[in-house]
Structures are given as C-alpha cells and as structure tokens.
C-alpha positions as CSV (number, residue, x, y, z in Angstrom):
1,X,19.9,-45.1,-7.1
2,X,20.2,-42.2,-4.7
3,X,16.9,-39.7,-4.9
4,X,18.5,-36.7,-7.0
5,X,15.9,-35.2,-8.4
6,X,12.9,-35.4,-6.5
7,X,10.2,-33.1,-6.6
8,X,11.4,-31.0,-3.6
9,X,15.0,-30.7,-5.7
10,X,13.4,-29.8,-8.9
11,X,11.3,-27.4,-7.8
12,X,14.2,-25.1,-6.1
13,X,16.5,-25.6,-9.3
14,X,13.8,-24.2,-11.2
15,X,13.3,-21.2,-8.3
16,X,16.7,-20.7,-8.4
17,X,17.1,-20.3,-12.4
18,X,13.9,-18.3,-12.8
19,X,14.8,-15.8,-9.6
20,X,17.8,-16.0,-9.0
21,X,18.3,-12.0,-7.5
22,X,15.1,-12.4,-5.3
23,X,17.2,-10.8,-2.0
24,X,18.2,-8.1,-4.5
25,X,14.8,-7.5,-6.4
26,X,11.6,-5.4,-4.5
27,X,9.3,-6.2,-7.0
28,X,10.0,-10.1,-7.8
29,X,8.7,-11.9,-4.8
30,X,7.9,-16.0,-5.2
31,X,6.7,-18.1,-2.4
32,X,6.3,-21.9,-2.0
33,X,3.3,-24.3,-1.0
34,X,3.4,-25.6,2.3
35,X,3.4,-28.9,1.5
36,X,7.0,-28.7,0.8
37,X,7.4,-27.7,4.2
38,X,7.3,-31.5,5.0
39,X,10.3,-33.2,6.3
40,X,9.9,-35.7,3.6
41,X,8.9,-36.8,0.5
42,X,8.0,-40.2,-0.2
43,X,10.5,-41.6,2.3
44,X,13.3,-39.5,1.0
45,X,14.3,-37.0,3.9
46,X,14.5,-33.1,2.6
47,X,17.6,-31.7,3.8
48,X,17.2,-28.4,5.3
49,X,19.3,-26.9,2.6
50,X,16.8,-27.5,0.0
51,X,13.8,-25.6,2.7
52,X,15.8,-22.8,2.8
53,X,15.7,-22.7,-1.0
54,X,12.3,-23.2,-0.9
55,X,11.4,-20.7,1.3
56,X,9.2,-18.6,1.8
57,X,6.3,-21.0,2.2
58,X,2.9,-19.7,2.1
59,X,-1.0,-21.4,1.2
60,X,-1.4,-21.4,-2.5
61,X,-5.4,-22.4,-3.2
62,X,-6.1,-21.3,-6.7
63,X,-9.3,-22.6,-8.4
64,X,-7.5,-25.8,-10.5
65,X,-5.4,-26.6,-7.4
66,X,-2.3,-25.7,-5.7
67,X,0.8,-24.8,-7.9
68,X,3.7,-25.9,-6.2
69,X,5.4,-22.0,-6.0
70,X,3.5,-18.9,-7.1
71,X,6.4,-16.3,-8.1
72,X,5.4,-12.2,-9.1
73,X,7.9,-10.1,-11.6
74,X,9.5,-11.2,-14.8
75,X,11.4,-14.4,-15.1
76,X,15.1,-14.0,-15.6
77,X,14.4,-16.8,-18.9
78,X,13.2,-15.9,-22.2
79,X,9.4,-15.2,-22.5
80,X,7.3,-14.7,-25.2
81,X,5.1,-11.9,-25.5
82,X,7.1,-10.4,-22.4
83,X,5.6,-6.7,-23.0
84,X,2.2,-8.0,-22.5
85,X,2.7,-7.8,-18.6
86,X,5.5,-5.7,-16.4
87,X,4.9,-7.8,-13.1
88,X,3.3,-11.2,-14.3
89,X,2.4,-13.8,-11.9
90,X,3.6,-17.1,-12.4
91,X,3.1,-20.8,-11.3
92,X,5.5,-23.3,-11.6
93,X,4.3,-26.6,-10.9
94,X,7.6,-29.4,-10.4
95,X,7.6,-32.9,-11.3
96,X,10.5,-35.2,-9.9
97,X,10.8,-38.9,-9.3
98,X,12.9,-40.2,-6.1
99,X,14.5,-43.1,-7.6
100,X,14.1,-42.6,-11.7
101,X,14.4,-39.0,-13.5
102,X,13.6,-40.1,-16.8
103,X,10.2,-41.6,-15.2
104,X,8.8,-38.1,-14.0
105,X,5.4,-37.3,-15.2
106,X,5.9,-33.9,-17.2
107,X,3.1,-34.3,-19.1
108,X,0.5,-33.9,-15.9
109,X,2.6,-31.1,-14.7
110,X,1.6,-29.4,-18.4
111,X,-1.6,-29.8,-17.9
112,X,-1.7,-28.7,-14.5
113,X,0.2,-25.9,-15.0
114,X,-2.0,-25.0,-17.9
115,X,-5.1,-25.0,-15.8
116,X,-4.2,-21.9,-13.5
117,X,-3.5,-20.0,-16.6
118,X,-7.2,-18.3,-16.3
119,X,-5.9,-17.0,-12.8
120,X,-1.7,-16.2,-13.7
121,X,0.2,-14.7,-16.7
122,X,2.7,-17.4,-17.1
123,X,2.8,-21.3,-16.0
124,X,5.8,-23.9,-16.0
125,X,6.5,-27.4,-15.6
126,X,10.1,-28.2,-14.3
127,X,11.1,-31.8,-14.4
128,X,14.2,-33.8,-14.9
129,X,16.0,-33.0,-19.0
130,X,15.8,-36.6,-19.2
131,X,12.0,-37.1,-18.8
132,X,11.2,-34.2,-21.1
133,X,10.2,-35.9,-24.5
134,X,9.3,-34.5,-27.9
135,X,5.6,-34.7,-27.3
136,X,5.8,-33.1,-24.1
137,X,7.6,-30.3,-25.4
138,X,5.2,-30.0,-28.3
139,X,2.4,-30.4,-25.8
140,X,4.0,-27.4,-23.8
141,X,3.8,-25.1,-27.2
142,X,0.3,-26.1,-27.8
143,X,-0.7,-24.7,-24.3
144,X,2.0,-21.6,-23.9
145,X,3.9,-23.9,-21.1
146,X,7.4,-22.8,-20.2
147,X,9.6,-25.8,-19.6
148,X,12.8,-25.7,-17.0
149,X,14.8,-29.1,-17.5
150,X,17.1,-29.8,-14.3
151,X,20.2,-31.2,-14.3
152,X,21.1,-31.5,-11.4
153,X,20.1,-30.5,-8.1
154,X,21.5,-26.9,-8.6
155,X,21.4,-26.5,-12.9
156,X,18.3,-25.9,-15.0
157,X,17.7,-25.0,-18.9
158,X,15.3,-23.4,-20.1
159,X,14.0,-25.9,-22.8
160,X,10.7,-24.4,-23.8
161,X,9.9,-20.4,-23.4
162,X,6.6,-19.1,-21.8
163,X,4.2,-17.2,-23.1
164,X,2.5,-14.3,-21.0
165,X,-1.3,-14.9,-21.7
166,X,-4.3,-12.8,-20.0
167,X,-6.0,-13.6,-16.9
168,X,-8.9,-12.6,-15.4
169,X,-9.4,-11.0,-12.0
170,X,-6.8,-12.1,-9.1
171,X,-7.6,-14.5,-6.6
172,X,-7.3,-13.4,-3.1
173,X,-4.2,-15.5,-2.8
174,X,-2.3,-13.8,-5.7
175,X,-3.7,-10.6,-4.2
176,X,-1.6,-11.3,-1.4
177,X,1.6,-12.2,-3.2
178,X,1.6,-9.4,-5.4
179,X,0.7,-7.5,-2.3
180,X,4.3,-8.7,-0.7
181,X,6.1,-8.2,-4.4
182,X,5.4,-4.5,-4.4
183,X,7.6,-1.7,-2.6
184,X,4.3,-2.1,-0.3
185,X,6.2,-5.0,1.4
186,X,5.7,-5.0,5.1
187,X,9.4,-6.8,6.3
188,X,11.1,-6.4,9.7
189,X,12.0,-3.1,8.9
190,X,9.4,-1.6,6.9
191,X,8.4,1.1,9.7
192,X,12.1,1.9,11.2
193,X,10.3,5.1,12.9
194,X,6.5,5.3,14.1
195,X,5.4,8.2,13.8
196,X,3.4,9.4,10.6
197,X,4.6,12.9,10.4
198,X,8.0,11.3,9.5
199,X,6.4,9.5,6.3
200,X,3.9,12.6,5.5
201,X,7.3,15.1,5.9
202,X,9.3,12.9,3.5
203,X,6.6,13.9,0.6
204,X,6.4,17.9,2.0
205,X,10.5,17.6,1.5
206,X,10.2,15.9,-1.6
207,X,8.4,18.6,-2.9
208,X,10.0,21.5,-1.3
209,X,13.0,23.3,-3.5
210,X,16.3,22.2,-2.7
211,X,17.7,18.6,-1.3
212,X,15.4,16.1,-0.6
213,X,17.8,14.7,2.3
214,X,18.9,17.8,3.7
215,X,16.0,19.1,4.4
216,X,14.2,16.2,6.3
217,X,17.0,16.2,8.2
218,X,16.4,19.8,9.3
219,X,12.7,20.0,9.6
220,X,11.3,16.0,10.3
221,X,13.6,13.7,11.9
222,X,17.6,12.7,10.7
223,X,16.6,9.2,9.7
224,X,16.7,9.8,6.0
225,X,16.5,6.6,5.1
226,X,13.6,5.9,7.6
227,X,11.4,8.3,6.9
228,X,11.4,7.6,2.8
229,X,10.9,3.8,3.0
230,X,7.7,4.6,5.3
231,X,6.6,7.2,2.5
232,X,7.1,4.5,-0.2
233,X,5.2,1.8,1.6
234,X,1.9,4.1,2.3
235,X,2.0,5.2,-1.3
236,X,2.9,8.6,-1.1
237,X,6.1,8.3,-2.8
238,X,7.2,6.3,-5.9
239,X,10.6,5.3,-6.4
240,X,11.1,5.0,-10.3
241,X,14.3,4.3,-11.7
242,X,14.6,7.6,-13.1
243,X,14.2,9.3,-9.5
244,X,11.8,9.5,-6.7
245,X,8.0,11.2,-7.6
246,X,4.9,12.0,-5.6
247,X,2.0,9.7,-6.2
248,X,-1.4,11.0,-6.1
249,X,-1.6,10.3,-2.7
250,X,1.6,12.2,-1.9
251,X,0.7,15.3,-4.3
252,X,-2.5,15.6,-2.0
253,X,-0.5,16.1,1.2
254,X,1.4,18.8,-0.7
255,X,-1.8,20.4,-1.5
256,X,-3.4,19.8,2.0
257,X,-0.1,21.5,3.8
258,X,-0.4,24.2,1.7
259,X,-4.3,24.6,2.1
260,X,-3.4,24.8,6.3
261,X,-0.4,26.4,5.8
262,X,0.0,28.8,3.1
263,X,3.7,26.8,1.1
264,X,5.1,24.1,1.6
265,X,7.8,25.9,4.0
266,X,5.8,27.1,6.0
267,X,3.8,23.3,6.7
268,X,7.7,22.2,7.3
269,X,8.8,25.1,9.5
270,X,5.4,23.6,11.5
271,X,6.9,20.3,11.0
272,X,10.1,21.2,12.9
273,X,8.1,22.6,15.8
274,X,7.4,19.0,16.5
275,X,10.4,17.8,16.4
276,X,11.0,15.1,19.5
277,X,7.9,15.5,21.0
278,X,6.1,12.1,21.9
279,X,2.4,13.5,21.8
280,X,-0.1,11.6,20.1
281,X,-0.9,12.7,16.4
282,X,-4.3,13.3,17.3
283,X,-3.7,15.7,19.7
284,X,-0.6,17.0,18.7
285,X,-2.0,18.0,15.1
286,X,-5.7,16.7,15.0
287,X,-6.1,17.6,11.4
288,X,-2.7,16.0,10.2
289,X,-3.6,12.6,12.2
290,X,-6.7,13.0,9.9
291,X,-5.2,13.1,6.7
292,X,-2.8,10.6,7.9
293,X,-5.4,8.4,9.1
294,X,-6.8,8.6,5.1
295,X,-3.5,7.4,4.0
296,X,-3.1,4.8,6.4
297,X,-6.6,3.4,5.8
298,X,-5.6,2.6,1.9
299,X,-2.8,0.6,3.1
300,X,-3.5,-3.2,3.0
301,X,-2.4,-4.1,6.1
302,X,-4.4,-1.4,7.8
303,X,-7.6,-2.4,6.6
304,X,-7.1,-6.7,7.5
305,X,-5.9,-5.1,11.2
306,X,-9.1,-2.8,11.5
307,X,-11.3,-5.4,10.2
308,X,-10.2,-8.3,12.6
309,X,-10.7,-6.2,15.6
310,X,-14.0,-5.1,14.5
311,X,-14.6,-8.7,14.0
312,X,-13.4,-9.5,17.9
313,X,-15.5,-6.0,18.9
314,X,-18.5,-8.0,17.8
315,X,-18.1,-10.8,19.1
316,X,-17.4,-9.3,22.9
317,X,-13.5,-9.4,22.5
318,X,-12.7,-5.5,23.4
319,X,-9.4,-6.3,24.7
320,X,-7.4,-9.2,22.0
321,X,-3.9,-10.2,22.2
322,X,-2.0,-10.5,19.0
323,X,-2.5,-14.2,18.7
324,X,-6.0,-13.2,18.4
325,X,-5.9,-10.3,15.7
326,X,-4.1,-13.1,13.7
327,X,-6.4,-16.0,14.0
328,X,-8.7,-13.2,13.2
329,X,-7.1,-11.6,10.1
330,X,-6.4,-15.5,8.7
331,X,-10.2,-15.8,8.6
332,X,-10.6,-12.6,6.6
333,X,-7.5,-13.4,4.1
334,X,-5.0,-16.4,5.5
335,X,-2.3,-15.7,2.7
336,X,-2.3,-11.4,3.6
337,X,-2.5,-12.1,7.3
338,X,0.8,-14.6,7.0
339,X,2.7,-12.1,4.5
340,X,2.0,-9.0,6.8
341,X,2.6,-10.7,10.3
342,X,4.7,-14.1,10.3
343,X,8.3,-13.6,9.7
344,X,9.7,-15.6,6.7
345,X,11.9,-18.0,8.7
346,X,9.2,-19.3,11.2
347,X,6.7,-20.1,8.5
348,X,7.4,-24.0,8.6
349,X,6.4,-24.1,12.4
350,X,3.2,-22.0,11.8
351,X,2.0,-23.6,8.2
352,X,1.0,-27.1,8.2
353,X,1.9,-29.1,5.3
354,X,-1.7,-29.0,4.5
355,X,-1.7,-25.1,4.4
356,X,-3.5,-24.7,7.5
357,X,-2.1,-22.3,10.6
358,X,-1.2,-24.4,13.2
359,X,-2.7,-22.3,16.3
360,X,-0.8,-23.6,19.2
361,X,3.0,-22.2,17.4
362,X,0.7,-18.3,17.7
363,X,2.1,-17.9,21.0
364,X,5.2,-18.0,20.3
365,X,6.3,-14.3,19.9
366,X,9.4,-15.0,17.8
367,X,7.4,-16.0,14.8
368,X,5.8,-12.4,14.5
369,X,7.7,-9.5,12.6
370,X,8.7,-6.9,14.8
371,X,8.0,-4.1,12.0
372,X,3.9,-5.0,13.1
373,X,3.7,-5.3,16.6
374,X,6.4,-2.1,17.6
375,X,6.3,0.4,14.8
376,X,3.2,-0.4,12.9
377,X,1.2,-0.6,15.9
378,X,2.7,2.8,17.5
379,X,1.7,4.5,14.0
380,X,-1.9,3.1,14.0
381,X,-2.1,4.3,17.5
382,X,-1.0,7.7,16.8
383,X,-3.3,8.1,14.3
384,X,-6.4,7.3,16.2
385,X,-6.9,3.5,15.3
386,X,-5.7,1.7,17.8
387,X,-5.8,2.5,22.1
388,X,-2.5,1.3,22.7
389,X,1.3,1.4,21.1
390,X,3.5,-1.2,20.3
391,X,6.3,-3.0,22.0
392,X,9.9,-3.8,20.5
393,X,10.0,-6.6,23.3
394,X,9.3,-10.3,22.6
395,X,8.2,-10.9,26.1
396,X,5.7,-8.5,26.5
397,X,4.1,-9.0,22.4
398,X,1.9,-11.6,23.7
399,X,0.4,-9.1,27.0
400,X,0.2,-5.8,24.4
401,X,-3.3,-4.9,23.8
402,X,-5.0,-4.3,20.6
403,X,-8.2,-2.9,20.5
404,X,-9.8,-0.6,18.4
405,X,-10.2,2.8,19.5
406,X,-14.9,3.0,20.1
407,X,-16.3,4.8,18.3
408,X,-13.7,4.0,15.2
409,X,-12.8,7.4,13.9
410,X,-12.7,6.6,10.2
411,X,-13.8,10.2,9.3
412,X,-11.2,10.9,6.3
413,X,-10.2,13.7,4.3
414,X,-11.0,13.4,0.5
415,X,-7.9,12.7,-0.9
C-alpha cells in the first residue's frame, strides 16, 4: 500500500485545519520541529510540497519532549473553555503509519501530548480517522486532548474538542514563538525606514488633532504605512480592532515631546525641521536618541543583539561579523535568535533534523532577513548602540561590522 498518511502528512492536515489563515493572521503564528525537515521518513521520501506545509521549522525542547509543531492564537476548531485564554499556545503532536493508518499509535500521542500541558494551554493528537478508537477518544476526554482525524492527506475532523487548561510560566522556547506571533514580529519588512524619529513621529501624529496620515506625511516622512508598522513593533502603538491607541510606551513620548517642547505641534513642527537629513540621532537630537534608545532597549530583539556582542566584547571579539552575533545570540536563546534573524524559507539548510544550527550554511548571506541586517541595524546605530549601519546588499552582509558602541550608552529615560 502506498504511504498516505505518514506522520509528515498527518501532521500538515492537522496544521492546515487548525490554521488555516496563518498568511492572513498577525497574531496566530505555528512553527514545526526540525526533525520534519528530513528528506524522509522511514524510507518514504517527503515531497517538498508537504515542507512547505510544514514550514516554518524551528527547535521545539519543552520539558516532556518535543511536540511535533508548537502553534500560538486560537484554533479555527471548537474548544472548550475558549475564554480562558485570547492567544493560547498549542502543541500538536502527529501520529501516522507509512504503510497501515489504522495501525497508528494515537494513544502515545495522548499521552504525549498530555505531558506538555504544564507548559501550553491546549494539546492535540492527529492521527489517521481509522486508528482513532473508542478508548482513545475516551482517553482524550479524560486528559482535555483535542483529537484531529485525517482523511486524507489534505481533510481532517475535528473528532474530539480541546480544552484550554492553565500553565505555568513559558519556556524560553514558547517565549520565542509567542514572541514571533505578536504584531512584535520581526519579518523582511518590519523596519521599511531606519530611522527612529519615523516610528517616535507616528505616535506624536497619533496624538496630534486631525488625520493621523496627513500629518506624518507633512511633518515625519510620506511613508505612512512605514512609519506605523515600526511604531507597532516597538510598542508604542496598538492596533486594536476598534482603531489604533497609544500604549504606555507611546503615551510617554507624547508626554516627553511636550515636556521639551511645549504641545505636541510644536515637537512635530521640530520634527519637520529634520526632515531628509541623514545625521545620526545622537547628534542630530541627543535627547530624542535617548528616549528612543529606552524604547528600543524593551524590544526583544534589541536586547539578544546587545547581549551577544557584549558576549564577543568579552571574550576579545570588538569587531564580529553577523555570522558571529548569531552563533552568539543562539547560545543566549537558539529559538529567538532563529525567529529574529533566519528567513522562513532557508530554515531547512540552517536547522539540522536534530534542531541544532548547522554553522557552516551561516555564511551564506541569503539565509538572513534583510529587515535585521539593513534597517534594524541602521536604527540601532542611530540610536547609539551599534558603531556601524546596515547594508541592503547580500554581498557585503557577511564584511558589515557589528560592534557595540564602548562604553555602551544604556543611560535611559524613565519611561
């Protein structure tokens, strides 16, 4: 009998039927071990249509194991207790045979899926309809297990519901996925402009009277749409259904321009002074690069980036490559350091099955995401982190320096 429903097959039906608007959603994200990044699975060869279903792969070590995907935001399925968590984590863990659905062992994947349930809200087995029994159903009751039945390589049914139970603190891993799930996500074109007057401008013309749009075209920069999605991803602004609001963080830039300027006006009449003008932050505006400096520094990424270099610093590495601020940032948190740097269609080449980084593919420049290495960089730079500015080229990414700017100015402004 031809392999249908292996494990490999199973586990994207069940993807598919629990998310299936993940290109469409910013706060469902779901990633996949890397051992299904393996060309094959117990002889059967995994056609590169099922990876790209799979994908995005990423190291999934919980405490009980590795779930074969680790997905963040409410499943499109029924769940019980659903108002018990806005943005659960899930595991799903997939069960499959290669030459006998009925024969797949759903009962382990139960139990397994059961024991990350101290770490994650929800947990599912998927496995063939056919091997699903009675027991294993009641099983899956007993121990608030979803079950996903697959029909075929591309159909699933939900068979048993979920329940959404507590969990305790998050592992660094699911730290990093729900990292990548919020509007915090650092994709190709998270930073579409570099400089952080553009992000800390979007909340001053949020708050200003009038249109939002028209008047960060007239005082900040005519990228709209640039400016907001950097605002978003450091914080300052959130992006609720019922329109856009400053967060705490974004209410004290409003307070801080008026405290140096008097109204908010008058900080963007300032704003429009430096309009086109390439000048560092921290000499341009000393004071603003500050306060933007105390943004930046809450941002995730920020802190991985500052800590690897200071890591290098003390080991005698002044002058690092990014190659090496990754290596780095993998032995501070692997699963951040992979969301915020390795583009989601290289990850096969740079994950091993095993879930290690396989070092040699890190100079390759293609496999990094350009939103880090040209406008990230150029913001930490302008802001006083970092000695040198980014590059949009892929043959120079590999020669571009990162180091810390010595002494670190991490002097902030209480915000």
């Amino acid at each position: 009998m031809a392999a249908t429903l292996t494990e490999p097959t199973v586990l994207a039906a069940a993807k598919d039927t629990l998310y299936p608007d993940l290109n469409a959603s910013s706060d469902h994200y779901a990633v996949t071990e890397t051992q299904f990044t393996k060309p094959s699975w117990g002889g059967w060869q995994i056609p590169d249509k099922v990876h790209q279903r799979l994908a995005p792969f990423n190291t999934i070590r919980l405490t009980n194991g590795e779930p074969d995907l680790l997905g963040v935001g409410m499943p499109a399925l029924e769940v019980l207790n659903a108002d018990a968590a806005t943005t659960p984590v899930t595991v799903i863990e997939a069960k499959g045979h290669n030459s006998d659905p009925s024969a797949a062992d759903v009962k382990t994947g139960i139990n397994q899926a059961h024991g990350h349930l101290s770490e994650v809200n929800i947990g599912y087995v998927a496995a063939p309809i056919q091997s699903i029994t009675d027991q294993a159903r009641a099983l899956a009751r007993d121990l608030n297990i979803g079950v996903i039945g697959v029909e075929s390589p591309y159909d699933a049914t939900l068979v048993e519901p979920a329940r959404v139970t507590g969990v305790g603190d998050f592992s660094i891993t699911i730290d990093a996925i729900r990292f990548q799930a919020t509007t915090h996500q650092l994709t190709e074109g998270s930073f579409p402009v570099n400089h952080p007057k553009n992000y800390l401008g979007y909340a001053l013309a949020l708050a200003a009277d009038g249109d939002t749009r028209d008047i960060y075209a007239e005082h900040v920069i005519n990228s709209v749409s640039g400016g907001r999605r950097g605002a978003i991803l450091l914080g300052l602004v959130d992006n609720r259904p019922d329109g856009e609001t400053l967060t705490h963080l974004g209410a004290e830039v409003v307070r801080f321009a008026r405290t140096q300027h008097g109204t908010v006006d008058a900080a963007l009449d300032e704003f429009a002074s430096w309009k086109g003008r390439p000048t560092r932050f921290t000499e341009l505006a000393p004071r603003w690069a500050q306060l933007a400096r105390s943004v930046a520094i809450q941002y995730e990424p920020t802190q991985l980036i500052v800590e690897a270099l200071e890591r290098l610093h003390q080991r005698g590495i002044n002058s690092a490559t990014i190659d090496d601020v990754v290596h780095e940032a993998c032995r501070i948190n692997q699963p951040l350091a992979v969301e915020v740097f390795i583009t989601q269609s290289r990850r096969e080449d740079v994950l091993t099955a095993d879930g290690d980084i396989d070092e040699s593919v890190l100079t390759d420049p293609t496999v990094y995401k350009s939103g880090i290495h040209f406008q990230f960089k150029y913001h930490l730079r302008h802001i006083g982190l970092l000695t040198e500015g980014g590059t949009d080229d892929k043959t120079a990414v590999l020669t571009n320096e990162w180091a810390l700017e010595h002494p670190v100015d991490l002097e902030v402004i209480t915000i």
